[in-house]
C-alpha positions, 0 to 999 in steps of 0.5 A: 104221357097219352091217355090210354098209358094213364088208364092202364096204371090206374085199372091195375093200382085203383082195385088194390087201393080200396082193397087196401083202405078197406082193412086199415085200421085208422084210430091208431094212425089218428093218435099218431098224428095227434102227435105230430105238433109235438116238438120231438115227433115234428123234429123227427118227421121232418128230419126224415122227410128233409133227407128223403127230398134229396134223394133222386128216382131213377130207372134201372135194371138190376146188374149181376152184383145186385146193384141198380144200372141205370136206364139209357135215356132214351129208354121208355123207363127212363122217360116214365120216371123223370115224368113222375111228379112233374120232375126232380123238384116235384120228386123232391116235394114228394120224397119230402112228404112221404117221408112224414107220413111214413116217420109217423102213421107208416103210410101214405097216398099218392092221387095223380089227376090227369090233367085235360089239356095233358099231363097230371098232377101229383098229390101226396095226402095223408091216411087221414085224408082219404076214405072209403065211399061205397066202391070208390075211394074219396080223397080231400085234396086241398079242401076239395073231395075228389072221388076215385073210382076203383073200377075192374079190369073190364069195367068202363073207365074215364082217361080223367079219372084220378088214380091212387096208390098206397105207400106204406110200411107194413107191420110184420104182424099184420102186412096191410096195416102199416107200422112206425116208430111213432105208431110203435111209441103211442104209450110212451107219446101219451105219457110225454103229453100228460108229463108235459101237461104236469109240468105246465101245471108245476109251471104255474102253481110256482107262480100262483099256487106255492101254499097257503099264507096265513095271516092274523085277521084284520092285517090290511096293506097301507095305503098308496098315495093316490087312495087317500085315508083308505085301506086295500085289502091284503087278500085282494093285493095277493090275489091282484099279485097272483093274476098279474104274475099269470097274465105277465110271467116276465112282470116282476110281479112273478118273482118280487115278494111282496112287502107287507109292514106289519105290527112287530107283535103280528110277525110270528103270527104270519105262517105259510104252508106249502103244498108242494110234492116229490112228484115236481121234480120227478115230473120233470126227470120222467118226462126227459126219459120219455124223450129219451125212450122215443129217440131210442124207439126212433129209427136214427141214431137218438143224437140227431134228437137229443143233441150231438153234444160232444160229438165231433164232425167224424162221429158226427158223419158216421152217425149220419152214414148210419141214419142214412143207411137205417132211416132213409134208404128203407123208406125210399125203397118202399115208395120206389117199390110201390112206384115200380109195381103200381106205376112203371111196369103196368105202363112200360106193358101198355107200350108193349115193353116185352121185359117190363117187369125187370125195370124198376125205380131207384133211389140214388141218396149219393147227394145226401152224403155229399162232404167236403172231404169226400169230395176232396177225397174223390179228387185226390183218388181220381187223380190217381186214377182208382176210380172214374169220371163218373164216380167224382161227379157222383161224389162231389154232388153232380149227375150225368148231365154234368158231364162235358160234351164230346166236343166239350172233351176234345176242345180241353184236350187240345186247347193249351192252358194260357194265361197262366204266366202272370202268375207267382210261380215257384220254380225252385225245385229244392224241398220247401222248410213246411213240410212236415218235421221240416224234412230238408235233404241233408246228407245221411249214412245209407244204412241208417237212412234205409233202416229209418225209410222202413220203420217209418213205412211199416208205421204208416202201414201199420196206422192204415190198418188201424185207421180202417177200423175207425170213425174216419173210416166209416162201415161203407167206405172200408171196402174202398179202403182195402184197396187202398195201400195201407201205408197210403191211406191217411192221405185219403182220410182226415185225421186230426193230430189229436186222434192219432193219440186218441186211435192208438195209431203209432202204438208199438210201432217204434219197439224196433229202435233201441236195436237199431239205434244201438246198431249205428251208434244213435240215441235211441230216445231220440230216433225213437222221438224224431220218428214219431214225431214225423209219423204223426205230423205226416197222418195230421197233414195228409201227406205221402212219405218218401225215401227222399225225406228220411234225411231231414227225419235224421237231421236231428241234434240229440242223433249226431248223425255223420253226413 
C-alpha cells in the first residue's frame, strides 16, 4: 500500500474520529469496564470475541438477493481487505478485540501506524485509551502515547501519520454514544458486586463472627504439656482459634469445636448468642437472580451463562445458530460497515476505482457453524448433486484456495483408482441382515407389498414435515429443507431413536392398517408393529426406504404372510 492511498484514509477517518471522541461520554464506559474482571461479564466478553475471531473479512459487491458476492482476487478491493491487519491471523486478533470492547463498553478504536520501510500496524485500543488533546487525538498504545492529528482536507499531512477509526454500537437514544449489554446492565452489575461483597462477609463471619460466647469468669483452658503449671486464657485461645481459621480456611481449625472441660456446675453457665439474620441466605438467592438477570439482558441465549444443563447437542446447536445470528453477525456487520466507509472506499477512489462506493467488506461466519453433521450432511447432499463444490468447502470449514488446480481436476478425472485390490471387498450382491428390521428379501403377496410400500412412504413424508419443524432443523437450514423431498429428509438430519418418540414423528401415521390389514387376511396389531418399527429404525439410521426392502418389513411371524 503506497503512502499517498494510507493519507487519503486518514484525511477522510481522522476529522470524524475527534468529532466523535468529542461527544462521547466516557463515566459510564469506565463503570462497564470496571466490571470487566468479574466472572459473568469476562465469560460474556470472551465468549463473544472467541467467536468473532473466526469470522473471515471479505470484499464484495451486493448480488440481486441481497446477498455479498465476492470480490475476484485481482480486484483492488480484494487486495485492500486481505492487507487489513496484516492477514487473516491479524484479522482474527482484531475480530477478537472488538469483539470485548463492543460486549462491554459498546465501542472501540482501530490506530493504524504506517510503518517507514512500508506496510502498517494495526492497533485495537480501548475507549479508555484514547483521548482528546487539543486538535488532535492521543492514543496509549502499548504504554506509549501516540498522537494523531485530526487534519482537514486541505491542511498539510505526514504519510506517517497514525490514522484512527471509531467502531461502535450507537445507542438508539443517542447515535454517537455507543450502547451494550453491559453498559445496558450497570445497575444490575453494581447490585452483584455489593451481594458479592455481602457474601464474602457471610463467608467469613461463619468462620470468625457466629455470635457471642458467654462463659463465667474465671474459666481458663488447661495446660498443654510444654507450658508446664501455667494457665492459657480462653478468650486468648478463641481469638488464636479465630485468626488461624481466617488465615488458613481449609485448617481444622475452621471447622473443629473447641474442647473446653469445665467444672460440671459451670456448664449451664455457658450460653452463645448468635447474631445471624435472614438477609444470609437471601444474599446468596438475590446475588443468582442478578446473574440470572444479566444472562437475560446479554445478547445470547443465557445458557451459554448459566449452563447448558440438560440441553442436548441438537439444542445445544440451535442455541448456538441463534447466538450466531443475535450476538455476532451484528457485531461483525458494525466493524465491517466502519471498515468499509472509513477504510476501503476512500482508498478504492485514491486508485481511481469509478464504482468505489458498491464495494464493501464482509463477514463470512460459515467457519463458526462448521459441525460434524453439517459436514456430513454436506457430503451426502453434494453427492447428490443438490448443491456445488463450493458449497461443501464452505461447509466443511474450507475456503476458495482449497480448491483443486485445473490441472489438479484433470489429473483426477483421468488418472484410474489403483490400489484398491488388496482390499477386503464384499462382492455379494445379496442385502446384508443389519439393515434396518433385518429387512431381507423374501417373497410377498403383491398387493400386500404395494399396500405396506405406500404407508411406509406416506410415514416418512409425513415425519419430514414434522421434522422441518424441529431442533434438528434449525431456522437457517428450513428453506434447504423445503427443497428436500419430505420422505427423504431424515437421511440428511441426525435423529436420535428416542426423539422420534419425543417429536411425535410417526404420530397417526398407521390409522390406515386395521383396514388393510383386515383386507388380506393380516393381523392388524402386527402389521401395525412391524411398520412402525421399520419407520422408526430407518429415521434413527438415516437410511433411505426402498420398495425392495418392503418384503423383509412383511416377513414377520404374527403376519403368516403366503410367499
Amino acid at each position: 500500500m503506497t503512502r499517498e492511498l494510507v493519507s487519503t484514509a486518514a484525511r477522510y477517518t481522522a476529522r470524524n474520529a475527534k468529532t466523535s471522541a468529542a461527544t462521547q461520554s466516557r463515566s459510564d464506559q469506565a463503570r462497564a469496564w470496571s466490571f470487566y474482571r468479574t466472572p459473568e461479564v469476562r465469560s460474556f466478553a470472551n465468549w463473544i470475541g472467541n467467536a468473532m475471531s473466526r469470522a473471515r473479512l471479505f470484499a464484495g459487491r451486493r448480488g440481486p438477493g441481497g446477498e455479498i458476492i465476492p470480490a475476484p482476487n485481482e480486484h483492488p478491493a480484494a487486495r485492500i481487505v486481505t492487507e487489513i491487519a496484516g492477514g487473516l491471523d491479524g484479522q482474527a486478533q482484531l475480530l477478537r478485540e472488538y469483539g470485548r470492547h463492543l460486549a462491554v463498553a459498546g465501542e472501540g478504536w482501530t490506530v493504524i501506524q504506517p510503518r517507514e520501510e512500508g506496510g502498517t500496524d494495526w492497533h485495537v485500543v480501548s475507549v479508555m485509551e484514547i483521548s482528546s488533546k487539543g486538535a488532535s487525538l492521543e492514543a496509549t498504545i502499548e504504554g506509549k502515547p501516540v498522537k494523531i492529528p485530526a487534519v482537514d482536507h486541505d491542511a498539510p499531512f505526514s504519510d506517517l501519520d497514525p490514522i484512527a477509526i471509531r467502531v461502535w454500537d450507537p445507542s438508539p437514544e443517542k447515535r454517537m454514544q455507543a450502547d451494550s449489554p453491559v453498559l445496558g446492565s450497570l445497575t444490575e452489575l453494581e447490585e452483584l458486586r455489593l451481594l458479592g461483597a455481602a457474601v464474602r462477609a457471610i463467608t467469613l463471619s461463619r468462620l470468625t463472627g457466629r455470635g457471642v460466647l458467654i462463659v463465667p469468669k474465671g474459666t481458663r483452658f488447661p495446660t498443654s504439656p510444654t507450658q508446664g503449671d501455667a494457665e492459657d486464657d480462653l478468650l486468648e485461645v478463641f481469638m488464636q482459634v479465630a485468626e488461624t481459621a481466617i488465615r488458613e480456611p481449609d485448617s481444622a481449625a475452621a471447622t473443629v469445636p473447641i474442647i473446653l472441660e469445665v467444672p460440671a456446675e459451670m456448664v449451664g453457665s455457658i450460653q452463645r448468642l448468635t447474631f445471624e439474620s435472614n438477609f444470609d441466605e437471601l444474599a446468596i438467592k438475590l446475588r443468582e437472580e442478578n446473574i440470572r438477570r444479566f444472562a437475560t439482558a446479554a445478547d445470547i441465549p443465557a445458557e451459554f451463562l448459566l449452563g447448558l444443563g440438560d440441553v442436548n447437542h441438537w439444542g445445544a446447536w440451535t442455541l448456538t445458530e441463534e447466538a450466531i445470528q443475535l450476538g455476532i453477525e451484528p457485531r461483525l456487520a458494525v466493524v465491517a460497515h466502519a471498515y468499509t466507509e472509513h477504510w476501503l472506499r476512500p482508498l478504492l477512489e485514491s486508485e481511481g476505482v469509478t464504482d468505489a462506493d458498491e464495494w464493501l467488506i464482509g463477514a463470512d461466519t460459515a467457519p463458526l457453524r462448521v459441525r460434524a453433521n453439517r459436514s456430513q450432511t454436506a457430503l451426502e447432499v453434494f453427492d447428490r448433486g443438490a448443491i456445488g463444490a463450493r458449497a461443501l468447502r464452505r461447509e466443511t470449514g474450507f475456503d476458495e484456495s482449497d480448491a483443486p488446480t485445473a490441472d489438479e481436476a484433470r489429473q483426477r478425472r483421468t488418472t484410474p483408482d489403483t490400489g484398491t485390490d488388496d482390499l477386503p471387498v464384499d462382492e455379494s450382491t445379496d442385502m446384508p441382515d443389519t439393515l434396518p428390521a433385518a429387512a431381507s428379501l423374501l417373497p410377498a403377496h403383491d398387493s400386500v407389498m404395494a399396500a405396506a410400500d405406500g404407508l411406509i412412504w406416506a410415514a416418512l413424508s409425513a415425519a419430514g414435515e414434522k421434522l422441518k419443524r424441529t431442533p434438528a432443523c434449525p431456522r437457517s437450514e428450513r428453506a434447504r429443507a423445503r427443497e428436500i423431498e419430505p420422505a427423504q429428509l431424515h437421511t440428511l438430519l441426525t435423529v436420535d431413536p428416542a426423539q422420534v418418540e419425543q417429536w411425535r414423528l410417526l404420530d397417526g401415521a398407521w390409522v390406515r392398517v386395521p383396514e388393510i390389514a383386515r383386507r388380506y387376511g393380516l393381523d392388524p396389531e402386527c402389521l401395525t408393529d412391524a411398520l412402525d418399527d421399520y419407520c422408526r429404525e430407518l429415521i434413527a439410521a438415516g437410511q433411505s426406504h426402498t420398495y425392495e426392502l418392503t418384503a423383509g418389513v412383511l416377513h414377520a411371524p404374527c403376519l403368516a404372510l403366503a410367499s
